[in-house]
DRENLOLO-240631 format. One record per residue (C-alpha): x, y, z; residue number from 1. Coordinates in steps of 0.5 Angstrom, whole numbers, plus 500, padded with zeros to 3 digits. Each point is the difference from the previous one (the first is absolute). Layout:
! DRENLOLO-240631
{pt {X,Y,Z},NUM}
...
//
This chain:
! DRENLOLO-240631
{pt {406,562,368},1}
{pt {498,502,493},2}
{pt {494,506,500},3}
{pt {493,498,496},4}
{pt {501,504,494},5}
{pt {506,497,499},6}
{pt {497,493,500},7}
{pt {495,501,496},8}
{pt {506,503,495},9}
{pt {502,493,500},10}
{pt {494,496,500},11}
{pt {500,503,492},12}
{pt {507,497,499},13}
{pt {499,495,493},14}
{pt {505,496,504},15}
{pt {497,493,498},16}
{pt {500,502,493},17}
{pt {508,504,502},18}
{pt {504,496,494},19}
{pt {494,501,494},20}
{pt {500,507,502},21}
{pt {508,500,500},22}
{pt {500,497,495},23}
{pt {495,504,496},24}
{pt {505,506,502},25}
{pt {507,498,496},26}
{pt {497,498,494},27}
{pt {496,506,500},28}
{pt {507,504,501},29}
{pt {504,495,495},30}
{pt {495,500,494},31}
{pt {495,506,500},32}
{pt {504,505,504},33}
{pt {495,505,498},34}
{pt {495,497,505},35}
{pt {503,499,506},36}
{pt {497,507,503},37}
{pt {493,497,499},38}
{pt {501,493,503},39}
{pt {503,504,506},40}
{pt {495,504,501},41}
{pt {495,495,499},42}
{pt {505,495,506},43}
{pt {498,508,505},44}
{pt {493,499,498},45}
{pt {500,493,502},46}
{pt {503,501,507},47}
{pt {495,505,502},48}
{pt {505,507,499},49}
{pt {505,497,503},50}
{pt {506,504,499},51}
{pt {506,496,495},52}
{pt {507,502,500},53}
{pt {502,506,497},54}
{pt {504,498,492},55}
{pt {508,500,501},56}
{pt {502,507,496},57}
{pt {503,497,494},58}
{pt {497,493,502},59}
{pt {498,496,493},60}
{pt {494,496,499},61}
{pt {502,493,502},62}
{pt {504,503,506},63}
{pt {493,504,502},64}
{pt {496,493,499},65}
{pt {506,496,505},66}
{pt {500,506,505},67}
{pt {492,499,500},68}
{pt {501,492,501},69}
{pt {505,501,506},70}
{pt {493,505,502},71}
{pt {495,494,501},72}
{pt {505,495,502},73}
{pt {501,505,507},74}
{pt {493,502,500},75}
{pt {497,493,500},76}
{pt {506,498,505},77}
{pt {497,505,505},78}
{pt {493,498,498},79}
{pt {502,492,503},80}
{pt {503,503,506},81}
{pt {493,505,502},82}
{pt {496,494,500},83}
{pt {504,496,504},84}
{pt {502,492,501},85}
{pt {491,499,501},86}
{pt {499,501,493},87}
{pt {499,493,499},88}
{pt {495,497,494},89}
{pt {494,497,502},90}
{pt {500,494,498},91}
{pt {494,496,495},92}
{pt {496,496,504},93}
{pt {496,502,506},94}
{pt {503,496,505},95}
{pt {507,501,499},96}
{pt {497,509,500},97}
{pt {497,498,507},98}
{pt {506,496,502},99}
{pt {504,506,498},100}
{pt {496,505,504},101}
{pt {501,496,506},102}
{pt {508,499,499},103}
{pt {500,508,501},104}
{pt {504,501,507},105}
{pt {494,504,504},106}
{pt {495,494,498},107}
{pt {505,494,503},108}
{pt {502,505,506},109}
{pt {492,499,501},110}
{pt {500,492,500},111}
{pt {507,501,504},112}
{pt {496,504,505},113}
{pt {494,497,500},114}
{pt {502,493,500},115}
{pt {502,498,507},116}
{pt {491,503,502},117}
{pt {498,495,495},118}
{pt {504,494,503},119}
{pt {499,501,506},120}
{pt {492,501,500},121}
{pt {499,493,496},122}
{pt {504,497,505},123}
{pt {495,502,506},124}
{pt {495,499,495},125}
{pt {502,493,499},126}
{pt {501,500,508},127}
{pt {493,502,501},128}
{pt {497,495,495},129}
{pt {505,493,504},130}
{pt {498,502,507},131}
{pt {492,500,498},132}
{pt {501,495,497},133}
{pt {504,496,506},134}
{pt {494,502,505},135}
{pt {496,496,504},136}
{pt {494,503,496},137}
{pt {503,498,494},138}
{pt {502,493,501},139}
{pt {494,499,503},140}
{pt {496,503,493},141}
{pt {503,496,497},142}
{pt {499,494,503},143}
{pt {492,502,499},144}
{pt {501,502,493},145}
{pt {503,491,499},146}
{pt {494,497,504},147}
{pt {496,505,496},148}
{pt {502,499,493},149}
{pt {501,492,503},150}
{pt {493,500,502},151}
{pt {497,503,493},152}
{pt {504,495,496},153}
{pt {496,494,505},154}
{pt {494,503,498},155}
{pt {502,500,492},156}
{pt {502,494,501},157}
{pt {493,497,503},158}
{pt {495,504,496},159}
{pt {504,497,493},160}
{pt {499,493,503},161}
{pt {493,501,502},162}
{pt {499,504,493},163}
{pt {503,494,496},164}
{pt {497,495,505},165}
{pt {492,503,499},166}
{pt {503,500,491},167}
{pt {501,493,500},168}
{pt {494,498,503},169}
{pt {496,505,496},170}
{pt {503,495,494},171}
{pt {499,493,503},172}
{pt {492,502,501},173}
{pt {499,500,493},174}
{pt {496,493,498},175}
{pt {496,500,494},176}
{pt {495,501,504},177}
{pt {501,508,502},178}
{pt {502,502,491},179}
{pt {496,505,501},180}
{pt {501,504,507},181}
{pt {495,504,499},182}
{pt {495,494,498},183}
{pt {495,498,506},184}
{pt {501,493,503},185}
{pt {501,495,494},186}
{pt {495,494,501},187}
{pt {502,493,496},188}
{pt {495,497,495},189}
{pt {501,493,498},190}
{pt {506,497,497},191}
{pt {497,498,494},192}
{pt {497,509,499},193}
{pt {508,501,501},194}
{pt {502,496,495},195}
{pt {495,502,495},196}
{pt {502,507,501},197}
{pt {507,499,499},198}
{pt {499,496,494},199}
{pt {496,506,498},200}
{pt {506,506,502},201}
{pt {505,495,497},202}
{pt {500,504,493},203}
{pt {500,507,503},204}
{pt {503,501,506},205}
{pt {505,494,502},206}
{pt {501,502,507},207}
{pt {493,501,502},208}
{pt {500,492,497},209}
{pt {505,498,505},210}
{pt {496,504,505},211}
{pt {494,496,499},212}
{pt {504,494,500},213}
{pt {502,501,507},214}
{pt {493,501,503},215}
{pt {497,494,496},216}
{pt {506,496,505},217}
{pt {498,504,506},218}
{pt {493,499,500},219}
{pt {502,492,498},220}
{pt {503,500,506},221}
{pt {495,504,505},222}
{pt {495,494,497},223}
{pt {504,495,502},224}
{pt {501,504,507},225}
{pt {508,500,499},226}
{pt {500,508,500},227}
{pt {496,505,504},228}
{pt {496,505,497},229}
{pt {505,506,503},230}
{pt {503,505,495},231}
{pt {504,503,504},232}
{pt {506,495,500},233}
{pt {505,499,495},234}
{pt {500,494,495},235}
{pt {506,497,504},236}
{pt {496,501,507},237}
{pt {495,496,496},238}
{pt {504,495,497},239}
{pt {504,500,507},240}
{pt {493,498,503},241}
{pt {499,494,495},242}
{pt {504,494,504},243}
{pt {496,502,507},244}
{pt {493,499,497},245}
{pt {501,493,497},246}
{pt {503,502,493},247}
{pt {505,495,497},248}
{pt {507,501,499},249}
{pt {500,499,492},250}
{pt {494,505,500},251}
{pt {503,505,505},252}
{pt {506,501,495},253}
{pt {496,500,494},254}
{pt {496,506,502},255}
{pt {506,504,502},256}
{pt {503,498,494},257}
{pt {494,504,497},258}
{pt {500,506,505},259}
{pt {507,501,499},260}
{pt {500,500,492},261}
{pt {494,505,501},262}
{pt {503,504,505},263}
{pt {506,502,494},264}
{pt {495,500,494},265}
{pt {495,505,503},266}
{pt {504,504,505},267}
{pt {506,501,494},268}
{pt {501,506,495},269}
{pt {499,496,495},270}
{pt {494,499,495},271}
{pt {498,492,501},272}
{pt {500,496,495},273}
{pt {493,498,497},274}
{pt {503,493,500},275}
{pt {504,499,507},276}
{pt {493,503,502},277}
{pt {496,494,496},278}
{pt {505,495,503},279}
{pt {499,503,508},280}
{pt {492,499,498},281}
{pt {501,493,498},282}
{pt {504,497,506},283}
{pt {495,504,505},284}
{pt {495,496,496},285}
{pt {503,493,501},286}
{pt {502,501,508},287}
{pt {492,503,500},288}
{pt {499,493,497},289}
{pt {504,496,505},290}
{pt {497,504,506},291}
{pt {493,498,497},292}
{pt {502,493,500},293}
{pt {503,499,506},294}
{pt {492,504,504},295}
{pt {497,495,496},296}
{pt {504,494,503},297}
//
């Protein structure tokens, strides 16, 4: 094995720039002879002091340059064989260098080695894991955990359709009495007064006109004994309730006409107009009348 002087003699070696130096060399001795001392002593200097080989007597200027070129070729030759076959160039990237370092024969007699312990502890693990989960205990859990999630699903369900059961209530109580929740109980005035108030809100406020509207017909109707004075119930349970306290069929589908076409002007987004609120008005009017008539008679 070489000693560590003599390696570090030829790590100062110009091997990869050998050909320029060679080059450098033969063109000194062919065209200016006068120099090739000084480029020798210059190449010495290089190598760190290591000793070149004695100048042949008689030996001319080219024939010193070749002698010289033959010199570096063997060096470099004995510099490739003291670094050995591992010398390999590290590749670019870091994947490919980490790959590289565990190519290396020890780190692959490690894997070697300690692959056959790996393989066999994740095979008990994996043993362990399948007989806890075939026991009793385990299955029985598991039969717990379905009712359990069975039974909070069930509750899910049923308080959904409790909630939308109590919101759909919630929207078919609203009448045209309850308008402002907040309100204390509403007490009818005359029908006549209604309809003066909704002539009167006609030119601001169309869905307040229509309002009125309504009312002037609910209180013809409690006159007549044809509704009861309940603000509880919806307009359809009132129209349901006409054809049992003596209202006739004509006069039943009128008002419900009318309820219905409040229901969709009153309760929608949209502003309602002045004249559907002035045309609402007016029908209320003449049904109040013909309820009037028939008291009469």
């Amino acid at each position: 094995m070489p000693s560590l002087p003599f390696l570090l003699l030829l790590a100062a070696l110009p091997c990869a720039e050998r050909e320029a130096t060679v080059q450098n060399l033969r063109e000194t001795a062919e065209h200016r002879p006068a120099k090739l001392t000084d480029a020798v002593n210059a190449l010495s200097t290089r190598l760190g002091g290591m000793p070149l080989p004695a100048a042949k007597d008689g030996a001319t200027e080219p024939e010193r340059a070749e002698q010289l070129a033959r010199f570096l070729e063997q060096a470099c030759d004995v510099e490739a064989l003291a670094q050995g076959p591992a010398a390999v160039p590290t590749p670019p990237s870091e994947p490919e260098r980490l790959q590289a370092i565990l190519d290396r024969p020890e780190f692959a007699r490690a894997r070697e080695r300690h692959g056959d312990a790996l393989k066999r502890l994740m095979r008990e693990v994996t043993t362990w894991l399948e007989g806890l989960f075939e026991s009793r205990e385990a299955q029985g859990f598991a039969v717990a955990t379905r009712a359990v999630m069975l039974g909070v699903a069930l509750a899910l369900l049923l308080w959904g359709a409790l909630k939308l059961r109590a919101l759909r209530g919630k929207r078919a109580t609203k009448t045209a009495t309850t308008a402002t929740p907040d309100a204390a109980p509403l007490v009818l005035a005359s029908p006549g007064e209604h309809l003066r108030r909704a002539r009167a809100a006609l030119t601001t406020d169309g869905r307040e006109a229509i309002r009125e509207g309504l009312l002037s017909l609910l209180s013809a109707l409690e006159e007549r004994r044809l509704a009861r004075p309940d603000r509880v119930r919806t307009n359809r349970e009132l129209a349901a309730e006409l054809p049992g306290r003596g209202a006739p069929a004509p006069l039943v589908r009128e008002v419900e006409r009318l309820m219905d076409w409040y229901d969709r002007a009153f309760y929608s987004l949209a502003p309602v107009a002045s004249d559907e609120a002035a045309r609402f008005v007016t029908e209320v009017e003449n049904l109040n009348g013909t309820l009037a008539t028939g008291s009469a008679r």
